[in-house]
PASEBA-1860 file (N, C-alpha, C; in nm, 3 decimals):
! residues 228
1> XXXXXXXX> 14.978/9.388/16.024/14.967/9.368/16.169/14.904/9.491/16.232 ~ 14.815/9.470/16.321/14.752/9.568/16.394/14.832/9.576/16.504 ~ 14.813/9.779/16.572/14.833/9.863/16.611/14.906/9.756/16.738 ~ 14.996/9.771/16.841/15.014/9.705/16.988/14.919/9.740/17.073 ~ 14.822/9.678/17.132/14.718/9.759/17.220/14.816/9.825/17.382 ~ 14.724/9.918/17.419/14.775/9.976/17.597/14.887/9.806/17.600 ~ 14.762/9.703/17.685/14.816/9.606/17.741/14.951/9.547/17.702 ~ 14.967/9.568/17.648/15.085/9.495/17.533/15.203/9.581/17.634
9> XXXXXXXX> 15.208/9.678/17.664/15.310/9.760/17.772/15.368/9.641/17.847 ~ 15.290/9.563/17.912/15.333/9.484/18.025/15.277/9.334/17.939 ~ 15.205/9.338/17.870/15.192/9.193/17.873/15.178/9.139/17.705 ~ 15.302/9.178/17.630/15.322/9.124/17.464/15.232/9.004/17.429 ~ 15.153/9.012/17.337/15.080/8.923/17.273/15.132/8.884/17.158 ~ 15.170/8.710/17.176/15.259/8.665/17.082/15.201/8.593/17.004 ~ 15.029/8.598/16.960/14.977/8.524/16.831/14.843/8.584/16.879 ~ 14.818/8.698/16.771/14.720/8.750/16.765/14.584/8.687/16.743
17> XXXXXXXX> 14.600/8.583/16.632/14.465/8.495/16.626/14.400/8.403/16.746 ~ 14.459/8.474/16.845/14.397/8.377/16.959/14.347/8.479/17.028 ~ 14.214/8.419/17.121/14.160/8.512/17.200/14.261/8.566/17.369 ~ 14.275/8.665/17.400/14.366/8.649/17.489/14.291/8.679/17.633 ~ 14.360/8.580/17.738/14.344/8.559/17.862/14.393/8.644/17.964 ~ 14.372/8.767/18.017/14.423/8.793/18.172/14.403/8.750/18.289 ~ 14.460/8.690/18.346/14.407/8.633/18.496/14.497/8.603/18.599 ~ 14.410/8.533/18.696/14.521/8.411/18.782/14.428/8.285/18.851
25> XXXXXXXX> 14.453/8.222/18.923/14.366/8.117/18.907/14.280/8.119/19.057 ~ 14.243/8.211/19.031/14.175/8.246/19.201/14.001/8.178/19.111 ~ 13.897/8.174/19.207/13.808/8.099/19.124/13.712/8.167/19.033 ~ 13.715/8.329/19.068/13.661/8.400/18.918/13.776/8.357/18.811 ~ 13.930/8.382/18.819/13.996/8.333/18.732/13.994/8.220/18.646 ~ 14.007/8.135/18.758/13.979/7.986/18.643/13.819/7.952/18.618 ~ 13.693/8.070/18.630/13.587/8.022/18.507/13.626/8.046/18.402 ~ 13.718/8.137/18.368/13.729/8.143/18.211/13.806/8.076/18.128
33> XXXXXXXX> 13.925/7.997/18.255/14.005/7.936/18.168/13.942/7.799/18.122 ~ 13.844/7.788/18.233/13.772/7.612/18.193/13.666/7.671/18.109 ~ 13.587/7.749/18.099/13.537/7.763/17.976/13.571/7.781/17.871 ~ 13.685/7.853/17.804/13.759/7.800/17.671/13.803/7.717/17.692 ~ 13.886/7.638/17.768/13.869/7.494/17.745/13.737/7.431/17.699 ~ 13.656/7.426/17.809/13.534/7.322/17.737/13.512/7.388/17.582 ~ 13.502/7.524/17.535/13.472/7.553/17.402/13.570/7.514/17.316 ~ 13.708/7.487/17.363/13.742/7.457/17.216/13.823/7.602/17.158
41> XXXXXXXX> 13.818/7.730/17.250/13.851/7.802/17.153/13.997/7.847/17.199 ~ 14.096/7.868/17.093/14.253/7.883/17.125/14.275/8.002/17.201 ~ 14.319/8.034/17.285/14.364/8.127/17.377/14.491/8.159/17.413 ~ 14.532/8.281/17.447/14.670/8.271/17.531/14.695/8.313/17.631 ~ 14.715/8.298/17.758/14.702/8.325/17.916/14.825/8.382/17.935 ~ 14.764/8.516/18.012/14.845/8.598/18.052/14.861/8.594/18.195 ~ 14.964/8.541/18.332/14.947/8.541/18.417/14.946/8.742/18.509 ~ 14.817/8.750/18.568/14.849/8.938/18.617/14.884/8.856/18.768
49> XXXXXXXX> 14.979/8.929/18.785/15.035/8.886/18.974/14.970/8.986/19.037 ~ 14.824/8.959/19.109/14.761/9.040/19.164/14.813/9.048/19.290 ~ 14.936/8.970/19.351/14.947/8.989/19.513/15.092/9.093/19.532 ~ 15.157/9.103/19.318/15.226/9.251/19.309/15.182/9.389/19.313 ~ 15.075/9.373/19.240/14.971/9.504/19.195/14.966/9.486/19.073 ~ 14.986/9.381/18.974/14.989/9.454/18.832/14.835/9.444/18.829 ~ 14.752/9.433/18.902/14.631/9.474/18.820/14.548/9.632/18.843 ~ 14.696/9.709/18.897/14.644/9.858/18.927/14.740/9.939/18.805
57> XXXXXXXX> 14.835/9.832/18.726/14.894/9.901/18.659/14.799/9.982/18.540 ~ 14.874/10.128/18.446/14.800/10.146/18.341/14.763/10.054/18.249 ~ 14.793/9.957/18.234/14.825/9.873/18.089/14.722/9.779/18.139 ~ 14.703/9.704/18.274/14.574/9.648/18.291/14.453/9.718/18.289 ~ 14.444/9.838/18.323/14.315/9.899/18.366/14.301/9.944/18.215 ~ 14.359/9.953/18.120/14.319/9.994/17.964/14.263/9.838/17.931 ~ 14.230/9.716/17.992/14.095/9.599/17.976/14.024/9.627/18.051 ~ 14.083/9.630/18.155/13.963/9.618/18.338/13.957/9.723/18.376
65> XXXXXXXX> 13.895/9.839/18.394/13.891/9.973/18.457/13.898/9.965/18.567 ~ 13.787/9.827/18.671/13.800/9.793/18.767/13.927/9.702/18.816 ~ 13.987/9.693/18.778/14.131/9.625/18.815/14.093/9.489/18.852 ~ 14.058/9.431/18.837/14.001/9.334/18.850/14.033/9.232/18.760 ~ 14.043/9.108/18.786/14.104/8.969/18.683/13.954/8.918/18.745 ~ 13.961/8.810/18.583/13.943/8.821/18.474/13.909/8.909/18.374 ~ 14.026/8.912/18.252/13.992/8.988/18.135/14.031/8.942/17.994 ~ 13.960/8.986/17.920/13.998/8.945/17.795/14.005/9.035/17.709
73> XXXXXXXX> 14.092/8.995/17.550/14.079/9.116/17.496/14.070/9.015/17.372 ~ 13.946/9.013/17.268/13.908/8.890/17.173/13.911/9.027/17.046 ~ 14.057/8.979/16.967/14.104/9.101/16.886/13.989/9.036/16.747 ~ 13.930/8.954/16.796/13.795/8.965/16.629/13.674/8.928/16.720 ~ 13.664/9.030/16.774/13.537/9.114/16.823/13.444/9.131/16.711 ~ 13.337/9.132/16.778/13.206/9.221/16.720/13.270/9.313/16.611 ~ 13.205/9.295/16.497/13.251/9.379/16.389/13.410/9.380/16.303 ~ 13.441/9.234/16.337/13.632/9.231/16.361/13.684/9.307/16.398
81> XXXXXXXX> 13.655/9.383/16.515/13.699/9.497/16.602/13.763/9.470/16.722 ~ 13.896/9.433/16.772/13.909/9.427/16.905/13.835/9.475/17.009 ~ 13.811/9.379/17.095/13.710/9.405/17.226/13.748/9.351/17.329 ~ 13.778/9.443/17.446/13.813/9.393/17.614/13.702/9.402/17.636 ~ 13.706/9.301/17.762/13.608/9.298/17.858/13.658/9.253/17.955 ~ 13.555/9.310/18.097/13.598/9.265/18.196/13.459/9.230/18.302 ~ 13.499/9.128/18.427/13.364/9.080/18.436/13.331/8.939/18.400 ~ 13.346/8.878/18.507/13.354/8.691/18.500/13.256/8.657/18.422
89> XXXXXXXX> 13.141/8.698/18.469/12.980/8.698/18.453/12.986/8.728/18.309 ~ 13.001/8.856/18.302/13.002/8.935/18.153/13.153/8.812/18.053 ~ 13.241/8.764/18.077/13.298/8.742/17.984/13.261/8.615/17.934 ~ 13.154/8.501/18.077/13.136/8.442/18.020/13.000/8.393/17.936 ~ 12.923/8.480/17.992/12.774/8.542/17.864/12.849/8.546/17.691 ~ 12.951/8.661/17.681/13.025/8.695/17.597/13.045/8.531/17.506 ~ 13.156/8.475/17.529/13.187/8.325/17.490/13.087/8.253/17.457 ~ 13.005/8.286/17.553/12.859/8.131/17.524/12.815/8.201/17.393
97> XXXXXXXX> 12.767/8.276/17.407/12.692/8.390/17.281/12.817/8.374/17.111 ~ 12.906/8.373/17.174/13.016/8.388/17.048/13.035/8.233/16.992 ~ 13.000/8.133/17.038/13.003/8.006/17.039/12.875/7.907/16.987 ~ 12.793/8.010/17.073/12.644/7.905/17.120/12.658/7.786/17.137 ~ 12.711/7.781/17.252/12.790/7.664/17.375/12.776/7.724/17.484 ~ 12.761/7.609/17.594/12.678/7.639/17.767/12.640/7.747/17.793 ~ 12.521/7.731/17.717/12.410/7.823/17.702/12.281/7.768/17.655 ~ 12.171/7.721/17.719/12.070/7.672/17.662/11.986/7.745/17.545
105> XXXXXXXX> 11.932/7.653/17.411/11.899/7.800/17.331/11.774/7.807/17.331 ~ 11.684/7.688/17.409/11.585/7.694/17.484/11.530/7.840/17.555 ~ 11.456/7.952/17.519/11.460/8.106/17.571/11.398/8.044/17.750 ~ 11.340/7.937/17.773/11.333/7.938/17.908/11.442/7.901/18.001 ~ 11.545/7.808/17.962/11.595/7.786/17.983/11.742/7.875/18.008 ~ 11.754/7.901/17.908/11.825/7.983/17.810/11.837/8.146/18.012 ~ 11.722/8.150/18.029/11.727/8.266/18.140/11.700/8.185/18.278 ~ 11.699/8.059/18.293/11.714/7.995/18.422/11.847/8.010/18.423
113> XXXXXXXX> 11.946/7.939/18.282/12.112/7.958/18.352/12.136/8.076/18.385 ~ 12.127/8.202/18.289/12.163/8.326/18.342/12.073/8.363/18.489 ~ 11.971/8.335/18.521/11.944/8.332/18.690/12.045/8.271/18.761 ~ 12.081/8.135/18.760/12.204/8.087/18.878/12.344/8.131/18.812 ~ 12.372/8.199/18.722/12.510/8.259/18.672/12.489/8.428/18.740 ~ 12.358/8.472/18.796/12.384/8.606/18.858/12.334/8.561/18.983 ~ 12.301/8.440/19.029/12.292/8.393/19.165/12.475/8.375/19.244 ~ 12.512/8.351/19.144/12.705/8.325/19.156/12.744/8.451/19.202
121> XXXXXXXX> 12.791/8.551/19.087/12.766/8.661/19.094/12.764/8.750/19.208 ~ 12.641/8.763/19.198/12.598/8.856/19.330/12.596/8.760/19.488 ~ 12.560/8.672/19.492/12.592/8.622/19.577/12.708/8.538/19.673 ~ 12.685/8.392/19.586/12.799/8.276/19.604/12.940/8.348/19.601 ~ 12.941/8.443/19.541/13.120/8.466/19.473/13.126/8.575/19.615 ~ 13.050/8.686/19.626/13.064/8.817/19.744/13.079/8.738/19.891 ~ 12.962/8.659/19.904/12.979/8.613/20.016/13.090/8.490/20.066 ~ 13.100/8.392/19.955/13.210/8.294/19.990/13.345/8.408/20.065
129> XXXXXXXX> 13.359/8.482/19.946/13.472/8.574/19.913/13.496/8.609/20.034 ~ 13.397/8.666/20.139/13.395/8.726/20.298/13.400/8.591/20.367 ~ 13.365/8.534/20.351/13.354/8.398/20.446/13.546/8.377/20.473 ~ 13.540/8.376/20.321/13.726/8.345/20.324/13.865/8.426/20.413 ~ 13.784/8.572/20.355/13.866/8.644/20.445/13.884/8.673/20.572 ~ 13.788/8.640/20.648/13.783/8.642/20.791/13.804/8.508/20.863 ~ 13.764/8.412/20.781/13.805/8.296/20.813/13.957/8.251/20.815 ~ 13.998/8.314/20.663/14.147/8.242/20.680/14.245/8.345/20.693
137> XXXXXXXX> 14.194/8.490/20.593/14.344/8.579/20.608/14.284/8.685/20.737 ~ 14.199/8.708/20.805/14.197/8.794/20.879/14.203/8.778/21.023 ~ 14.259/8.652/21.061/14.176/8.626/21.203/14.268/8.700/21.315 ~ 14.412/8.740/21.224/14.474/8.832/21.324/14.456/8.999/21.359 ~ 14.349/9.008/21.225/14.308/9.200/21.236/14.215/9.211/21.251 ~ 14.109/9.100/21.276/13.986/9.098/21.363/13.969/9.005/21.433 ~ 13.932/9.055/21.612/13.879/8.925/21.708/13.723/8.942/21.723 ~ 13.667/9.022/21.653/13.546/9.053/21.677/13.433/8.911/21.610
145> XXXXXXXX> 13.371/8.837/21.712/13.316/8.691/21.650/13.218/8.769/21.466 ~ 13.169/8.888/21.492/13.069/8.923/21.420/13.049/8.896/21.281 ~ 13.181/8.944/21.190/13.191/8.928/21.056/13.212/8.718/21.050 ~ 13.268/8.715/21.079/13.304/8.521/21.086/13.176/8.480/21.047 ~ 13.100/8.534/21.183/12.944/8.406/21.211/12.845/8.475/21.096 ~ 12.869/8.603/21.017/12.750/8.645/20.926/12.795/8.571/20.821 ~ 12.928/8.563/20.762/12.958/8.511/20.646/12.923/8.376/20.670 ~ 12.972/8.307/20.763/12.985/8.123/20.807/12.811/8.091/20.772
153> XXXXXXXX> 12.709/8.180/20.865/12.593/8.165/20.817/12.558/8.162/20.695 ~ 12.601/8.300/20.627/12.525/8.310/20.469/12.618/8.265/20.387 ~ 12.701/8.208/20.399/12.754/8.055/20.353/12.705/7.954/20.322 ~ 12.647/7.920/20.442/12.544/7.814/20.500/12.450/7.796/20.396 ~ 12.351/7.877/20.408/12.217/7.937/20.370/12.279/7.914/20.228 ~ 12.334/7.973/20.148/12.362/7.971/19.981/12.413/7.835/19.968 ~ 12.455/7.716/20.025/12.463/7.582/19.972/12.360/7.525/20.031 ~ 12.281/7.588/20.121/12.139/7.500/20.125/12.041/7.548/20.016
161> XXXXXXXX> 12.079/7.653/19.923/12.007/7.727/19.814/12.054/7.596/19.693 ~ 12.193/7.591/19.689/12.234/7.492/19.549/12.211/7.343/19.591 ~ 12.175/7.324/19.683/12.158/7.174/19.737/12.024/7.135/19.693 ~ 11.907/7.240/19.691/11.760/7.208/19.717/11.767/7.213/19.562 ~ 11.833/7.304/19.459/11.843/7.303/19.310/11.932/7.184/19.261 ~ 12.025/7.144/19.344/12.066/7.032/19.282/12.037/6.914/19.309 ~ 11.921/6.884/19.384/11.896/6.753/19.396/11.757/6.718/19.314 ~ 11.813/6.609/19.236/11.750/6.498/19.122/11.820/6.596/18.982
169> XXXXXXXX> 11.910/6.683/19.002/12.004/6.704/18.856/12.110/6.696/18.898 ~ 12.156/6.689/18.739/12.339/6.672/18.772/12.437/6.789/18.765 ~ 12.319/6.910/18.732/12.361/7.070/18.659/12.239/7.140/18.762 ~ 12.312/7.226/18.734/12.240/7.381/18.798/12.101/7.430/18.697 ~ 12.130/7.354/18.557/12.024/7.344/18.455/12.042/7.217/18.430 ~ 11.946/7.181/18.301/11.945/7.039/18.243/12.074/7.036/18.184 ~ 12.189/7.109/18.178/12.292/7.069/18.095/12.432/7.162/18.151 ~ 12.512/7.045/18.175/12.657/7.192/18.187/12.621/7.323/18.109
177> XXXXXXXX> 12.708/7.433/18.192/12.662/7.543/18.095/12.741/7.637/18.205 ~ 12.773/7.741/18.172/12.814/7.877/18.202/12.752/7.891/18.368 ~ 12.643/7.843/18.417/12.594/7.862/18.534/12.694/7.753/18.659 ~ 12.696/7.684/18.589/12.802/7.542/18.650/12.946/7.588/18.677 ~ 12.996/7.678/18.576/13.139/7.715/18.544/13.154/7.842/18.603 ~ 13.044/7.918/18.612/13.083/8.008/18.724/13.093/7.984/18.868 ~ 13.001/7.882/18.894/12.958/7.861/19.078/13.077/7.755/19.106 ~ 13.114/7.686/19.049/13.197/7.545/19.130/13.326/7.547/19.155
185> XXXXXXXX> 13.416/7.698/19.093/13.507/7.727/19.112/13.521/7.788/19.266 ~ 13.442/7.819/19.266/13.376/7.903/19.455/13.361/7.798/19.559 ~ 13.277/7.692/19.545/13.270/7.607/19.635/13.344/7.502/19.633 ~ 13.405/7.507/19.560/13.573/7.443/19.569/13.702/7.529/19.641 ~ 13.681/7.651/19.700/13.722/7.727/19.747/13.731/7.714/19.894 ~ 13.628/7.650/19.945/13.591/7.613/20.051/13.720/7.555/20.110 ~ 13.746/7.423/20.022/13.850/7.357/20.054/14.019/7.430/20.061 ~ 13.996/7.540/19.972/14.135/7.636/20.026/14.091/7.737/20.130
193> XXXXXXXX> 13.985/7.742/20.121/14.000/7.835/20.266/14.007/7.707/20.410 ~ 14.011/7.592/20.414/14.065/7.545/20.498/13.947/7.458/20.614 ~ 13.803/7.484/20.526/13.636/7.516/20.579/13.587/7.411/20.605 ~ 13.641/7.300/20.622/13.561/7.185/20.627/13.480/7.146/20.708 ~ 13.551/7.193/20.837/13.511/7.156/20.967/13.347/7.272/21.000 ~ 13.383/7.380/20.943/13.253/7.481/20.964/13.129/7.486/20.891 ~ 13.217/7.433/20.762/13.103/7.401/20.633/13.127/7.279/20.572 ~ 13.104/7.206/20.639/13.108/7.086/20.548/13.013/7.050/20.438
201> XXXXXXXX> 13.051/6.966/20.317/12.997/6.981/20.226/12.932/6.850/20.234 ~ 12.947/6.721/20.374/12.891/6.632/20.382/12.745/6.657/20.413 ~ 12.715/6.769/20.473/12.578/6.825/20.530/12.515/6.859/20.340 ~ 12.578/6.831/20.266/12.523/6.870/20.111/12.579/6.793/20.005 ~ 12.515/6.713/20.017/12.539/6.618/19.944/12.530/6.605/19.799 ~ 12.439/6.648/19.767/12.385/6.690/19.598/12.469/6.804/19.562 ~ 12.555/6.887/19.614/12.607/7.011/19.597/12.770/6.916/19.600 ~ 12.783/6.825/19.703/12.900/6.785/19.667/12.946/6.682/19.547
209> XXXXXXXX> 12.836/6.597/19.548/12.805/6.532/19.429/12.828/6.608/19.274 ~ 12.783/6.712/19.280/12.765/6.826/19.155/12.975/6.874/19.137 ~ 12.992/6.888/19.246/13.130/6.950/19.269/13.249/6.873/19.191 ~ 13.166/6.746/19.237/13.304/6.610/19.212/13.288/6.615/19.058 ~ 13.116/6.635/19.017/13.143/6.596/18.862/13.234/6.714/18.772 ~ 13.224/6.845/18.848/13.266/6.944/18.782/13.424/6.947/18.749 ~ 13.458/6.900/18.862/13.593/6.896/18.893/13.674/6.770/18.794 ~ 13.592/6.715/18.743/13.650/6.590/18.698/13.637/6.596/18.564
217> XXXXXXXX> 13.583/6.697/18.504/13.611/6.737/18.345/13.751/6.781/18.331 ~ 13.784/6.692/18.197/13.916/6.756/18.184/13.950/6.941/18.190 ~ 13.826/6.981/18.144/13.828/7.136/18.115/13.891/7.188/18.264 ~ 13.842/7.161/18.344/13.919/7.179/18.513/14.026/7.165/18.541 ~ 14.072/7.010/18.476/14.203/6.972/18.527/14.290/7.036/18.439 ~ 14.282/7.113/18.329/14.360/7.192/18.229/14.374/7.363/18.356 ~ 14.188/7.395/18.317/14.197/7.536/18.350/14.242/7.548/18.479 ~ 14.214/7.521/18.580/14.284/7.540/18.733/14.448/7.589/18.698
225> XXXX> 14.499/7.517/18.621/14.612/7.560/18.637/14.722/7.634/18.504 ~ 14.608/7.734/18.457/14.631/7.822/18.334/14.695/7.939/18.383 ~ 14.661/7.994/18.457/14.754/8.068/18.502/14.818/8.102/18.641 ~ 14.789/7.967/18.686/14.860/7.937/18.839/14.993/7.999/18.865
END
Protein backbone atom coordinates (compact mmCIF):
# COMPACT_ATOMS: atom_id res chain seq x y z
CA UNK A 1 0.00 0.00 0.00
CA UNK A 2 1.16 3.40 -0.88
CA UNK A 3 2.28 6.25 1.30
CA UNK A 4 -1.40 8.30 2.79
CA UNK A 5 -1.24 11.41 0.60
CA UNK A 6 -1.47 15.38 2.45
CA UNK A 7 -5.34 14.98 1.54
CA UNK A 8 -6.01 11.92 3.29
CA UNK A 9 -5.66 14.40 6.69
CA UNK A 10 -9.24 15.39 6.11
CA UNK A 11 -10.47 13.29 3.48
CA UNK A 12 -9.40 9.10 3.89
CA UNK A 13 -9.42 7.35 0.65
CA UNK A 14 -11.11 4.11 1.02
CA UNK A 15 -10.22 2.21 -2.42
CA UNK A 16 -7.28 3.33 -3.95
CA UNK A 17 -7.96 1.85 -7.45
CA UNK A 18 -10.36 4.44 -8.12
CA UNK A 19 -9.75 7.77 -9.44
CA UNK A 20 -10.65 10.21 -6.66
CA UNK A 21 -13.16 13.12 -6.75
CA UNK A 22 -12.99 16.52 -4.71
CA UNK A 23 -15.85 18.70 -5.09
CA UNK A 24 -19.41 19.91 -4.58
CA UNK A 25 -21.99 20.25 -7.00
CA UNK A 26 -21.83 23.88 -7.85
CA UNK A 27 -21.58 23.70 -11.87
CA UNK A 28 -17.68 23.60 -12.27
CA UNK A 29 -18.28 20.72 -9.73
CA UNK A 30 -20.64 18.58 -11.37
CA UNK A 31 -18.54 18.73 -14.96
CA UNK A 32 -16.51 16.25 -13.56
CA UNK A 33 -18.79 14.20 -11.92
CA UNK A 34 -20.90 13.79 -15.30
CA UNK A 35 -17.91 13.23 -17.11
CA UNK A 36 -16.75 10.10 -15.32
CA UNK A 37 -19.94 9.15 -15.44
CA UNK A 38 -20.34 9.37 -19.18
CA UNK A 39 -16.63 7.62 -19.25
CA UNK A 40 -17.28 4.82 -17.41
CA UNK A 41 -14.45 5.37 -15.13
CA UNK A 42 -14.81 4.26 -11.18
CA UNK A 43 -14.37 7.11 -8.89
CA UNK A 44 -14.84 8.11 -5.34
CA UNK A 45 -16.38 11.56 -4.36
CA UNK A 46 -15.22 13.43 -1.80
CA UNK A 47 -17.79 16.04 -0.64
CA UNK A 48 -15.22 19.68 0.29
CA UNK A 49 -17.95 21.99 2.22
CA UNK A 50 -16.83 25.08 0.58
CA UNK A 51 -19.50 27.32 2.50
CA UNK A 52 -17.16 25.81 5.83
CA UNK A 53 -13.78 26.62 4.37
CA UNK A 54 -12.46 23.24 3.88
CA UNK A 55 -11.20 24.27 0.69
CA UNK A 56 -8.61 26.74 2.46
CA UNK A 57 -7.66 23.87 4.57
CA UNK A 58 -3.82 22.42 4.29
CA UNK A 59 -4.89 19.05 3.12
CA UNK A 60 -7.00 20.60 0.20
CA UNK A 61 -4.55 23.06 -1.06
CA UNK A 62 -1.81 19.97 -1.16
CA UNK A 63 -4.46 19.12 -4.75
CA UNK A 64 -5.70 22.71 -5.42
CA UNK A 65 -3.16 25.40 -4.52
CA UNK A 66 -5.90 27.61 -5.67
CA UNK A 67 -8.48 26.35 -3.27
CA UNK A 68 -10.67 25.84 -5.56
CA UNK A 69 -13.14 22.60 -6.28
CA UNK A 70 -12.86 20.67 -8.60
CA UNK A 71 -9.96 18.29 -7.91
CA UNK A 72 -8.66 15.16 -8.45
CA UNK A 73 -6.02 13.05 -7.41
CA UNK A 74 -5.79 9.84 -10.27
CA UNK A 75 -3.21 7.66 -8.00
CA UNK A 76 -2.16 5.80 -11.67
CA UNK A 77 -1.15 8.86 -13.19
CA UNK A 78 1.20 9.39 -15.90
CA UNK A 79 3.99 7.05 -15.29
CA UNK A 80 1.81 5.07 -12.44
CA UNK A 81 2.61 8.04 -10.47
CA UNK A 82 -0.06 9.74 -8.46
CA UNK A 83 -1.25 13.00 -9.95
CA UNK A 84 -3.55 15.99 -8.59
CA UNK A 85 -4.94 18.32 -10.52
CA UNK A 86 -6.84 21.12 -10.31
CA UNK A 87 -8.86 23.13 -12.88
CA UNK A 88 -12.34 22.11 -14.44
CA UNK A 89 -10.97 22.84 -17.87
CA UNK A 90 -7.60 21.17 -17.10
CA UNK A 91 -9.22 18.04 -15.39
CA UNK A 92 -11.39 17.59 -18.00
CA UNK A 93 -8.75 17.74 -21.09
CA UNK A 94 -6.91 15.33 -18.54
CA UNK A 95 -9.89 12.40 -18.67
CA UNK A 96 -10.70 12.87 -22.37
CA UNK A 97 -6.89 12.34 -23.18
CA UNK A 98 -6.70 9.36 -20.52
CA UNK A 99 -9.76 7.75 -22.16
CA UNK A 100 -9.94 9.10 -25.73
CA UNK A 101 -13.60 9.87 -25.04
CA UNK A 102 -15.40 13.48 -25.67
CA UNK A 103 -12.80 14.48 -27.46
CA UNK A 104 -12.85 14.52 -31.20
CA UNK A 105 -9.68 12.71 -32.66
CA UNK A 106 -10.39 14.53 -35.75
CA UNK A 107 -7.07 17.34 -35.14
CA UNK A 108 -9.74 19.93 -36.54
CA UNK A 109 -12.12 19.18 -34.67
CA UNK A 110 -10.31 17.81 -32.01
CA UNK A 111 -9.33 22.11 -31.37
CA UNK A 112 -12.91 23.46 -32.20
CA UNK A 113 -14.02 21.51 -28.82
CA UNK A 114 -11.10 22.80 -26.91
CA UNK A 115 -12.13 26.47 -28.44
CA UNK A 116 -15.82 26.31 -26.81
CA UNK A 117 -14.28 24.33 -23.60
CA UNK A 118 -11.98 27.74 -23.14
CA UNK A 119 -14.97 29.77 -24.45
CA UNK A 120 -16.69 28.19 -20.96
CA UNK A 121 -13.80 28.85 -19.16
CA UNK A 122 -12.87 32.19 -19.61
CA UNK A 123 -15.99 33.38 -20.29
CA UNK A 124 -19.57 31.57 -19.75
CA UNK A 125 -18.29 30.27 -16.23
CA UNK A 126 -16.59 34.21 -15.01
CA UNK A 127 -19.35 35.97 -16.26
CA UNK A 128 -22.51 33.74 -15.45
CA UNK A 129 -20.59 33.45 -12.05
CA UNK A 130 -21.01 37.63 -11.67
CA UNK A 131 -24.31 37.68 -13.16
CA UNK A 132 -25.23 35.30 -10.14
CA UNK A 133 -23.78 37.15 -7.54
CA UNK A 134 -25.25 40.37 -7.86
CA UNK A 135 -28.27 39.07 -9.00
CA UNK A 136 -29.05 36.69 -6.28
CA UNK A 137 -26.50 36.86 -3.24
CA UNK A 138 -25.64 40.52 -3.38
CA UNK A 139 -28.56 42.69 -3.84
CA UNK A 140 -28.32 43.69 -0.16
CA UNK A 141 -24.39 44.94 -0.32
CA UNK A 142 -24.92 46.57 -3.49
CA UNK A 143 -27.72 49.15 -4.72
CA UNK A 144 -25.55 50.40 -7.27
CA UNK A 145 -27.73 49.36 -10.84
CA UNK A 146 -23.97 49.07 -12.46
CA UNK A 147 -22.50 45.59 -11.78
CA UNK A 148 -26.31 43.84 -12.33
CA UNK A 149 -26.82 45.51 -15.91
CA UNK A 150 -22.89 44.62 -17.08
CA UNK A 151 -23.23 41.04 -16.06
CA UNK A 152 -27.27 40.75 -17.15
CA UNK A 153 -25.85 42.18 -20.54
CA UNK A 154 -22.75 39.98 -21.03
CA UNK A 155 -24.94 37.25 -20.09
CA UNK A 156 -27.02 38.14 -22.77
CA UNK A 157 -24.42 38.50 -25.42
CA UNK A 158 -22.65 34.87 -24.45
CA UNK A 159 -26.09 32.89 -25.10
CA UNK A 160 -26.59 34.83 -28.17
CA UNK A 161 -22.81 33.48 -28.87
CA UNK A 162 -24.09 29.56 -28.06
CA UNK A 163 -27.40 30.10 -29.78
CA UNK A 164 -25.87 31.25 -33.29
CA UNK A 165 -23.33 27.88 -32.66
CA UNK A 166 -26.06 25.86 -31.75
CA UNK A 167 -28.42 26.20 -34.26
CA UNK A 168 -28.74 23.23 -36.94
CA UNK A 169 -26.48 21.03 -34.14
CA UNK A 170 -27.30 19.18 -31.33
CA UNK A 171 -23.55 19.77 -29.69
CA UNK A 172 -21.32 22.61 -29.38
CA UNK A 173 -19.31 20.14 -31.93
CA UNK A 174 -20.55 17.30 -34.12
CA UNK A 175 -20.57 15.12 -31.03
CA UNK A 176 -21.08 15.33 -27.11
CA UNK A 177 -17.76 15.96 -25.79
CA UNK A 178 -15.99 17.80 -22.95
CA UNK A 179 -17.10 21.25 -24.59
CA UNK A 180 -20.90 20.32 -23.82
CA UNK A 181 -19.94 19.11 -20.21
CA UNK A 182 -18.26 22.04 -19.33
CA UNK A 183 -20.85 24.86 -20.61
CA UNK A 184 -24.39 23.30 -19.62
CA UNK A 185 -23.71 22.96 -16.10
CA UNK A 186 -23.57 27.04 -16.16
CA UNK A 187 -26.58 27.68 -18.08
CA UNK A 188 -28.48 25.53 -16.06
CA UNK A 189 -27.45 27.79 -13.35
CA UNK A 190 -29.51 30.33 -14.61
CA UNK A 191 -32.37 28.54 -13.27
CA UNK A 192 -30.77 28.60 -9.60
CA UNK A 193 -29.93 31.88 -9.75
CA UNK A 194 -33.64 32.50 -10.02
CA UNK A 195 -33.03 34.36 -13.93
CA UNK A 196 -35.76 33.63 -15.86
CA UNK A 197 -37.53 36.59 -16.01
CA UNK A 198 -34.10 38.67 -17.07
CA UNK A 199 -32.69 35.93 -19.16
CA UNK A 200 -34.87 33.89 -20.47
CA UNK A 201 -33.83 31.02 -22.30
CA UNK A 202 -37.15 31.24 -24.46
CA UNK A 203 -35.39 34.24 -26.35
CA UNK A 204 -32.80 30.97 -27.19
CA UNK A 205 -34.09 28.45 -28.26
CA UNK A 206 -31.35 26.23 -29.81
CA UNK A 207 -29.35 26.88 -26.52
CA UNK A 208 -32.40 25.68 -24.66
CA UNK A 209 -33.04 22.87 -26.83
CA UNK A 210 -29.16 21.84 -26.37
CA UNK A 211 -29.77 22.25 -22.41
CA UNK A 212 -32.77 19.84 -22.25
CA UNK A 213 -30.70 17.24 -24.21
CA UNK A 214 -27.81 17.62 -21.81
CA UNK A 215 -29.70 17.41 -18.89
CA UNK A 216 -31.42 14.30 -19.83
CA UNK A 217 -28.36 11.97 -20.04
CA UNK A 218 -28.30 9.76 -17.40
CA UNK A 219 -24.58 10.99 -16.77
CA UNK A 220 -26.46 14.33 -15.28
CA UNK A 221 -29.05 12.75 -13.50
CA UNK A 222 -26.23 10.62 -11.57
CA UNK A 223 -23.53 13.56 -11.54
CA UNK A 224 -25.63 16.62 -10.25
CA UNK A 225 -25.95 14.89 -7.31
CA UNK A 226 -22.37 13.30 -6.48
CA UNK A 227 -21.52 15.39 -4.17
CA UNK A 228 -24.57 17.44 -3.30
Amino acid sequence: MSEPLPIEAKWPITDRSKLQLFSLNTPNGIKIAVALEELGLPYEAHKVRIGEGEQFTDAFKSVSPNSKIPAIVDLDGPGGKPMALMESGAILIYLAEKTGKLIPKDPAQRFQCLQWLFFQVGHIGPMFGQFGHFFKFAKDKCDHPYPLERYTNEAKRLLGVLETQLTGREFLVDEFSIADIATFPWVNALDFYGASAVLPLTDFPHVKAWLERCKARPSFQVGKDVTG
